[in-house]
N, C-alpha and C positions, 0 to 999 in steps of 0.2 A: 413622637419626638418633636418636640418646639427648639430653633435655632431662635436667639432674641427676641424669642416674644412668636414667632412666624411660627405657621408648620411647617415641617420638613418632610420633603419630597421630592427631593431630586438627590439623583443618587452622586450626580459630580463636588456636592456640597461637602467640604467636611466641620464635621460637627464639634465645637471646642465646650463639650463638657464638661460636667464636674468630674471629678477625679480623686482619690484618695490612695496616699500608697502607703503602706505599713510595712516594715523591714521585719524580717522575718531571720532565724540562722542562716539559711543556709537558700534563701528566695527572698522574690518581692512580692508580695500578695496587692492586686492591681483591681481598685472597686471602681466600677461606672455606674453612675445613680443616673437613671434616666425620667422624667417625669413627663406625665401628661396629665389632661383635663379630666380624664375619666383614673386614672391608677399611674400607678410607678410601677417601678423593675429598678433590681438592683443586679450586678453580675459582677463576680468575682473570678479572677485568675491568678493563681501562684506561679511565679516565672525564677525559676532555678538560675542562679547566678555563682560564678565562681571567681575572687580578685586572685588569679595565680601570675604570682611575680617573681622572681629570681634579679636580683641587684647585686651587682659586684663594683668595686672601685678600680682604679686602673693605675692607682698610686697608695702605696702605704709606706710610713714612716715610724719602724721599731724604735724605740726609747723618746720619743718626743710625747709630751701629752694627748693629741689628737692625733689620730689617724695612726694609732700606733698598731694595732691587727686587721689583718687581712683576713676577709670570709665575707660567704652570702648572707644576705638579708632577702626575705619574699615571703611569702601568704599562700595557701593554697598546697602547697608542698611536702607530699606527705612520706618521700622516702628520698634520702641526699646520701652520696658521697662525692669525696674533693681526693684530689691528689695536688700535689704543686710540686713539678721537678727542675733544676736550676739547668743552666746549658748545656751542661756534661750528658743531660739526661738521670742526675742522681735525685732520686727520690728522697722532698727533703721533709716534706709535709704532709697528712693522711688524714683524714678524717670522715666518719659517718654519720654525722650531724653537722646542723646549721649554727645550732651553738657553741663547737668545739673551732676558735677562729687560728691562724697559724700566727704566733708573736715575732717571725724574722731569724727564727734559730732551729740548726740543726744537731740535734742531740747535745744540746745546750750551748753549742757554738752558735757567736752570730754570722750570721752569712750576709758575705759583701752585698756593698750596695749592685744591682743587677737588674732584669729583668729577668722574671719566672716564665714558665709555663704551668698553664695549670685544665685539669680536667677536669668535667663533673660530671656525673650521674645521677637522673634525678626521677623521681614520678609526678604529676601533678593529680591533685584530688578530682579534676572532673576527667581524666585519662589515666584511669589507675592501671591500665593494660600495655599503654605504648610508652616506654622507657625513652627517656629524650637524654641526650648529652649536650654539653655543651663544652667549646675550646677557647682558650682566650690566653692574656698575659697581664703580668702586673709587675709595675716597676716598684723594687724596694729600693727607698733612698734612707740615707744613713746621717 
C-alpha cells in the first residue's frame, strides 16, 4: 500500500483510498482498489441496507385541496394496519394498507373538527419476525 506517494506501514495511519460504490437493490456493494509497485488487489464487499420509515402527519384538513387525507407514508414496510378511533373511543377508520388513507368521514358522515387517536400495526422488511406498533394522534380541522 502507498499513502501519497510513501509506503505505508504503520498501522496508526488511516489510509484515504480509492473507493467506488455501486447501489445495488437491496445493498451497497463497496470496492477498494489498492495498488502497489510490484501488483494491485482489488476487494469487494456487499453491505445489506434497509431505508425503513413510517411518516405520519399530525394535522389533516378534509375538503380543502392539500392536506386533505390522513395516512402513512414509509419504505421498507412490508405488512400495515391502521385504526383511528375519535374520543368516545368509536372506531371511525380501518385500514390494511398504506394506500387505503382515511378522508375525515365516518360511514359517509363528516366528523367534527377533533383530535383522533390512532394505532398501527406494522412489520418492517429487515425485522420481518418482531411486529412493532405504533400510538399517536391527529388533529382534523374542518
Amino acid at each position: 500500500w502507498y499513502v501519497d506517494g510513501m509506503p505505508y506501514n504503520q498501522q496508526n495511519v488511516h489510509i484515504n483510498g480509492d473507493y467506488d460504490i455501486h447501489s445495488g437493490n437491496d445493498s451497497v456493494i463497496i470496492e477498494l482498489v489498492a495498488l502497489s509497485e510490484q501488483c494491485g488487489d482489488t476487494a469487494h464487499v456487499a453491505l445489506p441496507y434497509y431505508f425503513e420509515s413510517l411518516y405520519l402527519p399530525n394535522v389533516f384538513t378534509p375538503g380543502i385541496d392539500i392536506n386533505n387525507l390522513f395516512g402513512a407514508e414509509g419504505m421498507g414496510i412490508i405488512e400495515f394496519e391502521m385504526w383511528v378511533y375519535n374520543r368516545e373511543g368509536l372506531l371511525v377508520f380501518h385500514s390494511t394498507t398504506m394506500e387505503e388513507n382515511w378522508d375525515g368521514k365516518h360511514k359517509g358522515v363528516d366528523c367534527p373538527t377533533a383530535s383522533y387517536v390512532y394505532k398501527i400495526n406494522y412489520l418492517k422488511k429487515s425485522m420481518p419476525n418482531s411486529p412493532q406498533t405504533m400510538f399517536g394522534t391527529v388533529m382534523l380541522i374542518r
